[in-house]
N, C-alpha and C positions, 0 to 999 in steps of 0.2 A: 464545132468552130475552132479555130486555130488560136482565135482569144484563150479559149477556157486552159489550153497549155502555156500561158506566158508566165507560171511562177517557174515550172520545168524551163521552157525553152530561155529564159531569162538567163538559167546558171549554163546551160547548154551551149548557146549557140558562142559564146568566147571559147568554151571548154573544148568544143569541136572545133573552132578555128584555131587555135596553137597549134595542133600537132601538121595541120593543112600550110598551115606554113613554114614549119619543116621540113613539109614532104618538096611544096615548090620550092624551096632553099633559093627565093627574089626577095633583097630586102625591095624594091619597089612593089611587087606583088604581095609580101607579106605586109605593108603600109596599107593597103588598100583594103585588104581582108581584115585586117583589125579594128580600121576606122567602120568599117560597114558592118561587124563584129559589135562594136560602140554601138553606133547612132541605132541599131536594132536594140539592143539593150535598154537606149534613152528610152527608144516610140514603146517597150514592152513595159519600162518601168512607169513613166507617164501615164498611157492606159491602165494597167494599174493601180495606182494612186486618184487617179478621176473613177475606177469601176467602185472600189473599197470608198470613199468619202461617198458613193449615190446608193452603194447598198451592201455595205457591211464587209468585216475579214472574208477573203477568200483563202479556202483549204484545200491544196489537191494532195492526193493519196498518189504518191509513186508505186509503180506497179499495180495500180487498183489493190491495193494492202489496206484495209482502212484503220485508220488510228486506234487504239496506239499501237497497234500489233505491226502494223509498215511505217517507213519513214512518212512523213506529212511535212510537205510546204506549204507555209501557211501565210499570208501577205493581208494588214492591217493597214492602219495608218501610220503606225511608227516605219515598219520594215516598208512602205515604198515608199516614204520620202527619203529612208537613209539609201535608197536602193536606186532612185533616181538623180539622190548626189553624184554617190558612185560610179555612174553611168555616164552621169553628164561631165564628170572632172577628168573620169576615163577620155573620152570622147576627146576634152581640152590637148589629155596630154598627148595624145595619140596624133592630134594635127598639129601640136607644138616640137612634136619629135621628129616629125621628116627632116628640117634641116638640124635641129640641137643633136640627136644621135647621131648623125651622122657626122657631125663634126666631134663631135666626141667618144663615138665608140669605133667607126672604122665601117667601112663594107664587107667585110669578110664575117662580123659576127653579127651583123646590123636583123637581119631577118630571124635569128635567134632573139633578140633583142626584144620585137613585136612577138613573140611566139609567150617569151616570157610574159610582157604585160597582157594577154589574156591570159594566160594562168591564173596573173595575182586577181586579175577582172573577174574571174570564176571564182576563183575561191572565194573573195570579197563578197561576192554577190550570194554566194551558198551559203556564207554565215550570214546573211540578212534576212534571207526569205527562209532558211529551215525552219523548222517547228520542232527538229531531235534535238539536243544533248550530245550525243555520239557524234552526231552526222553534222556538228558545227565544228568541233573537233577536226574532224576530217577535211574539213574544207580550211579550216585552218592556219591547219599545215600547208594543206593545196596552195593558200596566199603567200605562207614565211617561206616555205622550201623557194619557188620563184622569187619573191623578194629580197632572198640572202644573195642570189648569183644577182640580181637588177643593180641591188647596191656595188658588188665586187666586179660591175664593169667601167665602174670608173677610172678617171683618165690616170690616175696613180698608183702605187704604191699602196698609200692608207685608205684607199678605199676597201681593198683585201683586207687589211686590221680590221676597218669598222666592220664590214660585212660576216668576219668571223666573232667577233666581239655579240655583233647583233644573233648570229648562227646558236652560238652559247646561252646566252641569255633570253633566245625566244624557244630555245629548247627544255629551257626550265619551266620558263611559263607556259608550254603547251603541256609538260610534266604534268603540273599541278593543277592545273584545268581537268585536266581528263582523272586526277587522282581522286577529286571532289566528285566530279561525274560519276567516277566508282561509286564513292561513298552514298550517293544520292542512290543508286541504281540498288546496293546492296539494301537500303533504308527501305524504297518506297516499291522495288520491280520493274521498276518504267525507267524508259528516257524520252518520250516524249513531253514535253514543255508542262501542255496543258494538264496533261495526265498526272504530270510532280506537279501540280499547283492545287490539283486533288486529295491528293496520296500525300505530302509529306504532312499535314498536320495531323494524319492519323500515325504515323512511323511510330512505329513502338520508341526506340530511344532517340528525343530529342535533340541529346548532344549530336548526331549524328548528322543535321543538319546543319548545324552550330560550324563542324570541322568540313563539312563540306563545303560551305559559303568563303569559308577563311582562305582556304585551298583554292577557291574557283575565283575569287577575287584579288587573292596573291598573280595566279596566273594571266589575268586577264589584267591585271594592273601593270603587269609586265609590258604585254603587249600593246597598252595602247599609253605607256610612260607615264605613269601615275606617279609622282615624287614622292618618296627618294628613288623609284624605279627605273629611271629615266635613263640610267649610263649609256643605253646603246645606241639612243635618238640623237644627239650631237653629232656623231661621226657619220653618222650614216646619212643622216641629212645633207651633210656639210662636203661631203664625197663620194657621193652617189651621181651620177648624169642627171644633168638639170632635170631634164624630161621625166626622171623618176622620184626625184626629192619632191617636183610639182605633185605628181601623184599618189604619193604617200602621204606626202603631208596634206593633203584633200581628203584622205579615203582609211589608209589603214589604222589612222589612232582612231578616228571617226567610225567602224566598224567596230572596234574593240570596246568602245565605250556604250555604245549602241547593246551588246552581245549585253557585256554586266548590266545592264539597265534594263534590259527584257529578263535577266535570269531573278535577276533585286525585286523588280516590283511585281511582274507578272507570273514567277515562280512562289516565292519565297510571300512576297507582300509586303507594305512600306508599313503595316500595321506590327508584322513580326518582326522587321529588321528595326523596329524602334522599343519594341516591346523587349524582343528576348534577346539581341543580341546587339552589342555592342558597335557596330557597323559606322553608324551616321556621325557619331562626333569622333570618329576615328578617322574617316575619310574626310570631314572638316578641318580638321586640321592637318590635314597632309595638303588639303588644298587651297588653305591660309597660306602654310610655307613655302607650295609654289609660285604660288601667286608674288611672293615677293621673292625669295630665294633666286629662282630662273629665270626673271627678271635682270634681277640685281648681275647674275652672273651674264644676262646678255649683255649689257651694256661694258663689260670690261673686253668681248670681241673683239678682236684683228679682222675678223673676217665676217661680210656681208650674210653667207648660208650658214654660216655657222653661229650668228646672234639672231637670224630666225630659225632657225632649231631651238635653242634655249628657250626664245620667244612661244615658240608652241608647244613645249612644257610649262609654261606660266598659263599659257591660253587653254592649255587640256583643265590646270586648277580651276580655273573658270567655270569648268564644266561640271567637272566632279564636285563642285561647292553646290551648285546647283542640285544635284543629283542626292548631293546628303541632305538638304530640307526636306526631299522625302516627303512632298508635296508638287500636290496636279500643276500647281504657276512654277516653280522652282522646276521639277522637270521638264517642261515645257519653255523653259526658259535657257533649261541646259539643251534641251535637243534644238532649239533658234540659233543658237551659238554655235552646235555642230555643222549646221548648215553654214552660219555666215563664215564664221572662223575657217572652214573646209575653204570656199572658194575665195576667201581673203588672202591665205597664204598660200594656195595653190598657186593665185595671180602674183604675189611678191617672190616668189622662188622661180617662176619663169620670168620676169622681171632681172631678176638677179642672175639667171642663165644666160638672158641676152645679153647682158651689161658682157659677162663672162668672156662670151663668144669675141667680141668684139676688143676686148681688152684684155684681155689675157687668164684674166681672176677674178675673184669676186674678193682678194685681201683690200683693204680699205687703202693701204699705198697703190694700186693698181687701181682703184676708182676715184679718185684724185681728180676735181673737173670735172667729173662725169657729168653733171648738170648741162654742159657747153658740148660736151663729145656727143652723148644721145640724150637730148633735150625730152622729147616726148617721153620715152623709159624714164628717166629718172623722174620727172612730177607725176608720172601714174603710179610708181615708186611710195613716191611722196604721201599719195591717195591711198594706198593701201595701208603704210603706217598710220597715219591719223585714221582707219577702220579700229588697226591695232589699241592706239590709243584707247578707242569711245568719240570720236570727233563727233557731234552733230553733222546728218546727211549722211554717214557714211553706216555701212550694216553692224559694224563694233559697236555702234552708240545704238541701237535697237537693243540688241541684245545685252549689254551689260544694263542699261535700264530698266529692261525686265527681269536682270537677274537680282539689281536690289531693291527693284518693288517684290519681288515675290519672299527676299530675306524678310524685307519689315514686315510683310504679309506673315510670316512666318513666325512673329517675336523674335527676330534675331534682327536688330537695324548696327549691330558690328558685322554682320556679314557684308551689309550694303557699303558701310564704311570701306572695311577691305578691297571692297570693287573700284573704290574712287580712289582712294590712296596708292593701289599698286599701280593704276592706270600712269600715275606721274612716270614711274619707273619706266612704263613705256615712250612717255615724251624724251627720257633721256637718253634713251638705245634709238630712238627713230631720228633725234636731234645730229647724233655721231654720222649718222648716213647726211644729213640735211648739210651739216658743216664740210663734211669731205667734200663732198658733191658737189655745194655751188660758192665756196669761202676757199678754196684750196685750187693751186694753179694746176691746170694736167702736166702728168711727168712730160719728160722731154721723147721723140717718140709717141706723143699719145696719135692716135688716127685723128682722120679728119674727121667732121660732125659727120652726123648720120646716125642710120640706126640698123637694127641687124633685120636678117631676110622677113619678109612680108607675115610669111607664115607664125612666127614665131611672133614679132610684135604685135600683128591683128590678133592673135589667140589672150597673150597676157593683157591687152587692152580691152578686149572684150568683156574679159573676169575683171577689171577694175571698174569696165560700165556697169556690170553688174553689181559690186560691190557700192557701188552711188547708188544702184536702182535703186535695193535692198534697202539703205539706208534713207533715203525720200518716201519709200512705198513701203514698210517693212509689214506691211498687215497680212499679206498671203503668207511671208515664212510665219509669221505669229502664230494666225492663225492653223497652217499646216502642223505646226510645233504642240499648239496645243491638242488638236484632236489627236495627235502622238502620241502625248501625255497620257490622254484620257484612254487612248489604249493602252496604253504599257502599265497603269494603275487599276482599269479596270478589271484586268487577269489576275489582279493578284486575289488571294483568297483568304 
């Protein structure tokens, strides 16, 4: 049956459309092929996610190799709900980009453009559903290499900075990811996942897993802006094409955090990382400091992308607080968040694209009025900061409440503290947008009301329905989050 290939055909069928639309070189035809590229993705990730919750992880063997001696994709309940985010924010950006690229990258590189976001769409999705070590690596890269030219087609100047900035820095952290890799590979013989969750409490010298966790969480903290890590998310956010800041900021911190939380608990185990190495109140506190730190520096923003860039380094702390309780409701609590947090700011950076499109910028002198120029955008705007927030109804407020019943759950109720207290920080960076917008006259020159092309507003207002569903109904991501949990803690050993 064609089912029993959907962990393969999942990473494939993007993988296979990029280079097909190079060969047609139409951005209209490369649109087409991407979007159906997508929504395959969604329908392979969704069956997925409903076959794994009715009867357990599924495991295929590439090339009939079988584990650990061949690569193994392996698809649980963590790896297809992160896999059907993926899929589904893909999908967002992909019908969000017909008109946003094109108004900001040009026809002549537009069909390279789609070619790139399945790349990042493949790789993203090969480090979710792998079962290697190696071969998450590899796909890795497959995401950053695409990602560094997505961000360097924007409309400037500094997007070329950010994108070499990001090039440097996510060349370190692929460094040290795959240096750890070694080190685990030299220790135990294996790179398969399950196979190291075997083999390493037998490794002859202990330290050696010690210096590879430290390595492979340097790296991966890189990648998915773990503070202080964070230098290359700002620029790149904030000057990247709408259409890809949407989709990064959905997907690839959301991956990266994903990866360390499958290697933490279902490698390693929340029992040794609390036991022998120092991990959890190390990651706590870095996720304390975000949480206010990248806050604090959103709110002194000029500019609309670039105080949600900051903003989703304070929301990654969110995550990774979660993730250091090192506990089944605290994980479960952090992967709810990935979810909501993903399609919360996916929605506000297309949001802030269209405002763009229409007004020139996204600097806060250039959205001036906005409230009266595009009325709809700017209160569905509105709906996504109060997500940011924690607002009651919205999916922010699901999630952060589960992230500080699970602290006090935990004996820690300063953790829960911190969830409440920095959330102000967010009332005051979402307030700067609230005051511009409808306290402030439009410049002279502003357009008339209205709102930008169909495609693009129904896309970002869709993710903002969604982001009320989530936050009315929050019981499906809960519950999805949790039997996540329960997978990524029951591998460990």
């Amino acid at each position: 049956m064609l089912a029993e290939h959907f962990p393969a055909l999942l990473v494939v069928t993007p993988l296979v459309a990029a280079p097909l639309i190079v060969v047609v070189r139409s951005a209209r035809a490369g649109w087409a092929m991407a979007l159906a590229a997508c929504l395959a993705a969604v329908l392979m990730a969704a069956q997925l996610l409903a076959r794994v919750a009715a009867s357990g992880p599924v495991s295929y063997a590439i090339g009939s190799w079988p584990p650990p001696w061949g690569i193994e994709y392996r698809v649980d309940a963590a790896s297809a709900l992160v896999a059907l985010l993926v899929s589904a924010i893909g999908t967002a950006s992909v019908v969000y980009a017909r008109r946003s690229a094109a108004a900001e990258i040009g026809g002549e590189r537009l069909y390279l453009f789609y070619a790139l976001m399945m790349l990042c769409l493949a790789g993203l999705l090969g480090m979710v559903v792998t079962g290697d070590a190696f071969n998450l690596f590899v796909f890795l890269e497959i995401s950053s290499l695409s990602t560094y030219v997505l961000v360097a087609l924007g409309r400037d100047r500094r997007a070329l900075t950010a994108s070499f900035q990001y090039l440097i820095l996510g060349t370190v952290g692929a460094t040290f990811y795959v240096m750890g890799v070694g080190i685990l590979y030299l220790a135990t013989g294996t790179l398969n996942l399950a196979d190291l969750a075997v083999r390493l409490p037998q490794a002859a010298d202990p330290r050696a897993a010690t210096v590879a966790i430290a390595f492979i969480t340097a790296g991966l903290g890189l990648k998915l802006a773990m503070f202080p890590l964070h230098a290359w998310l700002p620029g790149a956010y904030a000057h990247a094409p709408s259409a890809v800041s949407a989709f990064l900021a959905g997907t690839a911190t959301k991956v990266a955090i994903y990866a360390l939380a499958r290697i933490w608990f279902s490698v390693y185990g929340a029992d040794a990382l609390l036991r022998d190495i120092p991990v959890a109140p190390v990651l706590a506190a870095l996720s304390v400091a975000a949480a206010f730190i990248a806050s604090g520096a959103a709110i002194v923003q000029d500019d609309l992308k670039r105080m949600l860039a900051y903003s989703s380094v304070g929301q990654v702390g969110y995550i990774t607080l979660g993730l250091s309780l090192a506990t089944e409701p605290g994980v479960a609590a952090a992967i709810a968040h990935v979810v909501n947090h993903g399609v919360t700011k996916s929605a506000l950076f297309m949001l802030a694209g269209a405002m763009a499109l229409r007004l020139g910028g996204t600097r806060f002198s250039d959205l001036a009025g906005v409230g009266r120029t595009m009325p709809v955008i700017t209160f569905a705007f509105v709906i996504g900061g109060l997500s940011l927030i924690g607002v009651p109804g919205t999916a922010g407020f699901v999630t952060k409440w589960a992230l500080a019943g699970a602290a006090i759950r935990a004996g820690q109720p300063v953790f829960a503290a911190v969830v409440l207290l920095s959330s102000l920080l967010a009332v005051a960076y979402i307030w700067r947008f609230v005051e511009c917008a409808y306290f402030r006259e439009p410049p002279a020159g502003a357009p008339a009301p209205g709102e930008a092309p169909a495609s693009m507003t129904g896309t970002a207002l869709a993710l903002t329905a969604a982001v009320v569903a989530m936050g009315l109904h929050g019981a499906p991501v809960l519950g999805a989050a949790g039997r996540a949990a329960a997978a990524l803690m029951g591998g460990a050993r």
